[in-house]
C-alpha positions in Angstrom: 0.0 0.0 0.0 2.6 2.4 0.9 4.8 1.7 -2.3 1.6 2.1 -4.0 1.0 5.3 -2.8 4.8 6.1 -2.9 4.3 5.7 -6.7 1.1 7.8 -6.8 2.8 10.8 -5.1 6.2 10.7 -5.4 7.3 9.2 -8.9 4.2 10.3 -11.4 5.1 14.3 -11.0 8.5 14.0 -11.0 8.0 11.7 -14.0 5.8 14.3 -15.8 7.8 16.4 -14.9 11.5 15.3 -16.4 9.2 14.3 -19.6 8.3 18.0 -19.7 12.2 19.3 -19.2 13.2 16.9 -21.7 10.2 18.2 -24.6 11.2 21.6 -24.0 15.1 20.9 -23.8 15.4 18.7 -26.9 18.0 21.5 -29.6 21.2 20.4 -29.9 24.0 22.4 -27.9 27.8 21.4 -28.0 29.7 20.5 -25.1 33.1 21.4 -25.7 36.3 20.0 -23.4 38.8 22.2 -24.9 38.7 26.2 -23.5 41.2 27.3 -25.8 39.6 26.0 -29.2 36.2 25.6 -28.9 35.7 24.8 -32.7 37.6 21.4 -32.1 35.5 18.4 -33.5 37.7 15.9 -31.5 36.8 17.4 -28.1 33.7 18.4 -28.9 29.9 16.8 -28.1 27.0 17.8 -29.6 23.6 16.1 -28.4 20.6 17.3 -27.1 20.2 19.4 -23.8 18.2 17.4 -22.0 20.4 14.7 -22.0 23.6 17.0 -20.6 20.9 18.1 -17.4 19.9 14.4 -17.0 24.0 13.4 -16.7 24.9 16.7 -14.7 22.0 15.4 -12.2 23.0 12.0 -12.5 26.6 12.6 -11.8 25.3 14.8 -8.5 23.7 12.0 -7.2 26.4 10.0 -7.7 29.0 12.4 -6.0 26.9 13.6 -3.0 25.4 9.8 -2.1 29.3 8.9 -2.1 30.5 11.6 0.4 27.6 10.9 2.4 28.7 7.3 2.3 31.9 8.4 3.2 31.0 10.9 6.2 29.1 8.4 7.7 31.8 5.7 7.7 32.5 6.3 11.7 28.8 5.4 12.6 29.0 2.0 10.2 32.3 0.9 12.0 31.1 1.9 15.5 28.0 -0.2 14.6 30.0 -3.0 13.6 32.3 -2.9 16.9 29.0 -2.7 19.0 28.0 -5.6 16.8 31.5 -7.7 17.9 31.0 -6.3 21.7 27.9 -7.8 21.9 28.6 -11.3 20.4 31.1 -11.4 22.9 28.8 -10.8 25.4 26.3 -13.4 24.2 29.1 -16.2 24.2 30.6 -15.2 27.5 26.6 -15.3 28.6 26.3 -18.7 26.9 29.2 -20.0 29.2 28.4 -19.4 32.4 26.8 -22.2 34.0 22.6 -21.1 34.2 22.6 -22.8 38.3 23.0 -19.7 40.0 19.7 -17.1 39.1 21.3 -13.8 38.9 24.8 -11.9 39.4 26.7 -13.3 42.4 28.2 -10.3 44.1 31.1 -10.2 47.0 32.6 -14.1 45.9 35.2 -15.1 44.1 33.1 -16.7 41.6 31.5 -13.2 40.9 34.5 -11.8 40.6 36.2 -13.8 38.3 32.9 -13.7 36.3 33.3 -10.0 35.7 36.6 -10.3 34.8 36.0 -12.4 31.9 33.5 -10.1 30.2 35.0 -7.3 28.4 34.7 -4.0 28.9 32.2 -1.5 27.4 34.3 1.3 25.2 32.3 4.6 24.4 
């Protein structure tokens, strides 16, 4: 239902929308890479407008869902040493015998159960 509605909304305007850009966008303009001879058939590309606006936002997309890949690098790693810390936990959980019903506090046995978990970094 949501995607549905997603498609309704969301994808039918913008659609109509780049359809429209494209129509009105459709002469032929030259895209040159050479500044100091423009006239240069080698370096030069001639095709419709619409299609240089559809790369240039292509290519944005591109570049800004990379850095923001990028920038959020530190929260994927912290994520994944989170993820180790508590495996860890699990198995060192999955060890102790079940007997006793909760934490044991004051005995050596406590003790040396604490001792084998690791410790929580922030």
């Amino acid at each position: 239902m949501l995607n549905r509605f997603m498609l309704i909304v969301v994808f039918v305007p913008l659609a109509i929308i780049l359809i429209a850009l494209a129509v009105a966008n459709r002469e032929l303009v030259a895209f040159t890479l050479d500044p100091f001879n423009p006239g240069n058939p080698k370096l030069t590309l001639t095709l419709p407008l619409f299609i240089f606006l559809f790369l240039a936002l292509a290519i944005g997309m591109i570049v800004g869902s990379l850095a923001t890949w990028v920038k959020q690098g530190r929260y994927r790693k912290l994520a994944r040493q989170r993820g180790v810390e508590a495996e860890n936990l699990r198995q060192a959980i999955s060890r102790t015998p079940s007997a006793t019903p909760g934490p044991i506090q004051g005995s050596a046995q406590g003790s040396a159960q604490g001792s084998a978990l690791p410790k929580p970094t922030n």
